[in-house]
C-alpha positions as a Markdown table, in Angstrom:
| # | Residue | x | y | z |
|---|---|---|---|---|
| 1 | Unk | 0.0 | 0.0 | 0.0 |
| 2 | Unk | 1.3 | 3.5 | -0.7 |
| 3 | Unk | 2.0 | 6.1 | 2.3 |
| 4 | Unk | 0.3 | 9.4 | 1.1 |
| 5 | Unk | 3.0 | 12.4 | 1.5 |
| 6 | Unk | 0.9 | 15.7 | 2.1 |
| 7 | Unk | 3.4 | 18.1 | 3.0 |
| 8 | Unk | 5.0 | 18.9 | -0.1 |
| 9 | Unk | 1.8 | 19.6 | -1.5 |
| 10 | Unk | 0.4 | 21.2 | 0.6 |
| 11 | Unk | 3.0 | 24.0 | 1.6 |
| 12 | Unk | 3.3 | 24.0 | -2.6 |
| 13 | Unk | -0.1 | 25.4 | -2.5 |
| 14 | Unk | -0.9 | 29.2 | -2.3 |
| 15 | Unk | -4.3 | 29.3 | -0.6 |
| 16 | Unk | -3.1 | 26.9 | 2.4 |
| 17 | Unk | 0.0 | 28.4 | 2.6 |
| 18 | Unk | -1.4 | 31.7 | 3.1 |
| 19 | Unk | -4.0 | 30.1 | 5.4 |
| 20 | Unk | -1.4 | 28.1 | 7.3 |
| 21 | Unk | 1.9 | 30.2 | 7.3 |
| 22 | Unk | 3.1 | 31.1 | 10.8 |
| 23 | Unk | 6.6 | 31.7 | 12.4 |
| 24 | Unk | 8.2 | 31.1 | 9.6 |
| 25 | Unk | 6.2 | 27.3 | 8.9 |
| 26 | Unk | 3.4 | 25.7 | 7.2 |
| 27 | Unk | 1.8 | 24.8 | 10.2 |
| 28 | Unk | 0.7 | 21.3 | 8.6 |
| 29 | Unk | 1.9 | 18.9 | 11.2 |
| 30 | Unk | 1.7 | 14.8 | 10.7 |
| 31 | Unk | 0.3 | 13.4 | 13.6 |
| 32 | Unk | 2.6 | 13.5 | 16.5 |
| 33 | Unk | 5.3 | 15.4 | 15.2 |
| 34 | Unk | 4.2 | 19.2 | 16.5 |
| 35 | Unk | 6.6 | 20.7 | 18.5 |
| 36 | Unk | 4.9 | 22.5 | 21.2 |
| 37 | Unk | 1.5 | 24.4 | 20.7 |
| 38 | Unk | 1.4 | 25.6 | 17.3 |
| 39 | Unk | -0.4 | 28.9 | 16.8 |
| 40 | Unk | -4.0 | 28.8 | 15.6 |
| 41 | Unk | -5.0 | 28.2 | 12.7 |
| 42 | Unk | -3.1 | 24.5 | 11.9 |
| 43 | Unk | -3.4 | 20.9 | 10.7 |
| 44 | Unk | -2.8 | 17.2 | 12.3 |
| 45 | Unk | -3.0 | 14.8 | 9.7 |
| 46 | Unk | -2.8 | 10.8 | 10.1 |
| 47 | Unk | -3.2 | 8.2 | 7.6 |
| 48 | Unk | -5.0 | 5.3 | 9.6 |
| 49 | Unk | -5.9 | 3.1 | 7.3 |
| 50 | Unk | -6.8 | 1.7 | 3.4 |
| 51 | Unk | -6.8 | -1.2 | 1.4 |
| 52 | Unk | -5.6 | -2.0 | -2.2 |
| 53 | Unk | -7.6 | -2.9 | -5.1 |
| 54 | Unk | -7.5 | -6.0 | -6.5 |
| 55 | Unk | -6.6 | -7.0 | -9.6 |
| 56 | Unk | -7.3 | -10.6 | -11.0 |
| 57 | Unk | -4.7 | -10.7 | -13.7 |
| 58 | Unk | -2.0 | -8.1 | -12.2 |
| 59 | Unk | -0.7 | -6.1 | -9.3 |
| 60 | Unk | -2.9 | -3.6 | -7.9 |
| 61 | Unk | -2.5 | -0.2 | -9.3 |
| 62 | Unk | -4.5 | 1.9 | -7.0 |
| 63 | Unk | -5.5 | 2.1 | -3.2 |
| 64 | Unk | -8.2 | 4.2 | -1.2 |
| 65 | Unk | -6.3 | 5.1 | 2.0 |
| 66 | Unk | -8.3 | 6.2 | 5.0 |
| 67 | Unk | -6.6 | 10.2 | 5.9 |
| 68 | Unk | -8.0 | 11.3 | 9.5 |
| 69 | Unk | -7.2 | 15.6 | 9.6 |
| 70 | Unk | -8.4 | 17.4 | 12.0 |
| 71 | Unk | -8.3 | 21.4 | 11.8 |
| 72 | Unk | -7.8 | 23.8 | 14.7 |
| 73 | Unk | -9.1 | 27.4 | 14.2 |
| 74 | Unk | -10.5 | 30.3 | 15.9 |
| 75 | Unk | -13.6 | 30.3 | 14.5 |
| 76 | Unk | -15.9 | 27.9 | 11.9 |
| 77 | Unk | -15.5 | 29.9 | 9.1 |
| 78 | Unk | -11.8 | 29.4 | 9.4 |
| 79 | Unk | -11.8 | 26.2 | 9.7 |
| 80 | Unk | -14.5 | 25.5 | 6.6 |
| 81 | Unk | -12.2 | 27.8 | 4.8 |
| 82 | Unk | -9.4 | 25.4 | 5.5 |
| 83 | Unk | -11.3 | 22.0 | 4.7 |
| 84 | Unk | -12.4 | 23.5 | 1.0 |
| 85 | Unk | -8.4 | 24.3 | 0.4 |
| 86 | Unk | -7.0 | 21.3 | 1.6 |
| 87 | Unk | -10.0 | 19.1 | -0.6 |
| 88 | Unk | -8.6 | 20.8 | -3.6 |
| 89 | Unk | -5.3 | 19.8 | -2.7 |
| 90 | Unk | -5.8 | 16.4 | -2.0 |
| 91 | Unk | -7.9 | 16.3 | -5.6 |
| 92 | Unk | -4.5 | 17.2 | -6.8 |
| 93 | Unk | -2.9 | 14.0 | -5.6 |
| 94 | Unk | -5.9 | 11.4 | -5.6 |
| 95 | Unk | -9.5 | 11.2 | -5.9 |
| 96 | Unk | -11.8 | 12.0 | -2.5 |
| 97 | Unk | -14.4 | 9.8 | -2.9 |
| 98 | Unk | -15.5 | 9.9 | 0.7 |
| 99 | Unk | -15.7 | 12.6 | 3.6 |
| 100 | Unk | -16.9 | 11.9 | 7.1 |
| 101 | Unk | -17.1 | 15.4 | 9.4 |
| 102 | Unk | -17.2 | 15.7 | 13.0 |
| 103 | Unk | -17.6 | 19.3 | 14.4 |
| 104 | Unk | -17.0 | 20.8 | 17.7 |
| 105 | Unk | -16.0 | 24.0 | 19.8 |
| 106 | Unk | -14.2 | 23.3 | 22.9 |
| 107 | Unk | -15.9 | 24.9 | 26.1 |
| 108 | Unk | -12.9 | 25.8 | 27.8 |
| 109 | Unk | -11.0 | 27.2 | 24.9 |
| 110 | Unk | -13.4 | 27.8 | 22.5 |
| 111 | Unk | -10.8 | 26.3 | 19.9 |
| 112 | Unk | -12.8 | 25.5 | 17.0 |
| 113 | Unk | -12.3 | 21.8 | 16.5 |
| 114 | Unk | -13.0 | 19.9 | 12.6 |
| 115 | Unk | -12.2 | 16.6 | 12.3 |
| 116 | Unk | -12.6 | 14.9 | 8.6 |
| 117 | Unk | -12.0 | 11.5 | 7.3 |
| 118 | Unk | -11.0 | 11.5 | 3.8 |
| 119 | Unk | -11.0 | 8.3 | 1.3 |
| 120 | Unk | -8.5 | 9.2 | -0.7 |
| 121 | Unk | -8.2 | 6.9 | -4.2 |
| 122 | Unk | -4.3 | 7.3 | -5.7 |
């Protein structure tokens, strides 16, 4: 199965990196691998799972990985603005056949929270 490389693309593209450029970084972080608390707005991104297709008479060509990202803004429409840039982006690597969206605002902090699952088909 191939391991989907976001980065490069990502900080290739304008609208995110305006969105996303803070302290001298694209503030699109693989899971895990933020250093401290990164300043609002930025990324997490995972790939957690995927299969290939199968082929009857040859190696598999494609597979539909399973990309978790969740967004961390100040407010909704920051973080919507975010999900529609990096969905053109990741058209630009694969196809998105599938998005699951989970939506919340943190009491304490009122961090805007988005979460989406993307299938991504490469």
């Amino acid at each position: 199965m191939k391991n989907l490389e976001l980065f490069p693309v990502v900080s290739a593209d304008n609208d995110l990196r305006k969105l996303l450029y803070r302290d001298g970084k694209v503030q699109f972080y693989e899971f895990g691998l933020a250093q401290g608390e990164p300043v609002l707005p930025y990324v997490i991104w995972q790939q957690v799972g995927g299969d290939s297709y199968l082929n009857f008479d040859s190696i598999s060509q494609s597979d539909r990985l399973l990309v978790d990202v969740m967004i961390y803004a100040k407010t909704g429409s920051e973080a919507k603005s975010l999900v529609n840039s990096l969905r053109k982006v990741l058209d630009k690597v694969g196809y998105v056949d599938d998005i699951g969206i989970l939506e919340l605002q943190d009491s304490g902090t009122y961090k805007y929270t988005m979460t989406y699952a993307f299938h991504v088909t490469l």
